[in-house]
C-alpha positions in Angstrom: -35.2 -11.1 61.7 -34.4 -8.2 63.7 -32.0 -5.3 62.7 -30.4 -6.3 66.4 -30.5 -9.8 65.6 -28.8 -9.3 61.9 -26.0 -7.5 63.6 -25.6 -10.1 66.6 -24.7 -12.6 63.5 -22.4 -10.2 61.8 -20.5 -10.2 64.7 -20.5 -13.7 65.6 -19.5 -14.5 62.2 -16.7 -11.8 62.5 -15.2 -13.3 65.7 -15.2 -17.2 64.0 -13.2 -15.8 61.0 -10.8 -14.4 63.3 -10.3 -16.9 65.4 -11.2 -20.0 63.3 -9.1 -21.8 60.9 -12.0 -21.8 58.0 -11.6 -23.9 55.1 -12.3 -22.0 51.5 -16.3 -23.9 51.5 -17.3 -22.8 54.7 -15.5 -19.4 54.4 -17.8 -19.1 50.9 -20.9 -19.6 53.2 -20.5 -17.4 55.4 -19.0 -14.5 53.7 -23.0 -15.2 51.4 -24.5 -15.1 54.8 -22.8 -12.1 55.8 -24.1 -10.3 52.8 -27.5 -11.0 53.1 -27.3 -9.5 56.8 -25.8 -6.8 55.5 -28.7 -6.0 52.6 -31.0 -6.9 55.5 -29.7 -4.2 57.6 -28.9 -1.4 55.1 -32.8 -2.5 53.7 -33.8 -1.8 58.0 -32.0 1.2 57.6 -33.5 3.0 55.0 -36.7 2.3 55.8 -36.1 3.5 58.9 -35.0 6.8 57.7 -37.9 7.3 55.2 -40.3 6.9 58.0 -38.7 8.9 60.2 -38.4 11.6 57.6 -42.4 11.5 57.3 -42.7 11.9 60.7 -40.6 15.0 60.4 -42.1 16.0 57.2 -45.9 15.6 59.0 -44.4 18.0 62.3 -43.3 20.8 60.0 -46.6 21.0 57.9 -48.2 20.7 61.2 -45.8 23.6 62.4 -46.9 25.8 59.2 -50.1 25.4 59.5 -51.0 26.1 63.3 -51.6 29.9 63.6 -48.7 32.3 65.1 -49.8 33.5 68.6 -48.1 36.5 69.1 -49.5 37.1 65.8 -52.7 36.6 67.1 -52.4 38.7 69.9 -51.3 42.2 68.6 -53.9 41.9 65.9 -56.3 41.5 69.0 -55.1 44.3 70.6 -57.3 46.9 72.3 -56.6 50.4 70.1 -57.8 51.8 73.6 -55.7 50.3 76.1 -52.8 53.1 75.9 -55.5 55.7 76.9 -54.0 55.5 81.0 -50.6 56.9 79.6 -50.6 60.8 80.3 -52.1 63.0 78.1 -54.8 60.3 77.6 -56.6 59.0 74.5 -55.4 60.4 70.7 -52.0 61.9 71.9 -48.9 60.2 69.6 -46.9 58.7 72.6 
């Protein structure tokens, strides 16, 4: 059963204990069935949550891992490429 589907019976039970006259048997039944759903969907819930905080978890070592760019690219830097500023190469511009 689908999370969805749980919920749709929640609800439908809901709406036929508001509106019907339920004798004390049938009441029993479905306030059981309405706990299963509910385990059912707290169960859906969880599980969702964990795996979503893997994925999460897998992006930020991911994230850690790949190398900074701009990191990259000042180490990379030519040590010559300020000689066109006046006074030329070795001056302390």
């Amino acid at each position: 059963m689908t999370y969805r589907e749980a919920i749709e019976e929640l609800e439908t039970i809901l709406r036929a204990l508001e509106t019907d006259a339920v004798d004390v048997d049938d009441l029993t039944s479905r306030v059981e069935r309405s706990a299963e759903l509910i385990r059912l969907c707290r169960h859906k819930l969880r599980h969702a949550e964990a795996s979503l905080d893997r994925v999460f978890d897998t992006l930020d070592e991911e994230e850690e891992t790949e190398p900074d760019d701009e990191t990259e690219d000042e180490e990379e830097e030519d040590p010559d490429a300020h000689d066109h500023l006046p006074g030329g190469p070795g001056r302390g511009w």
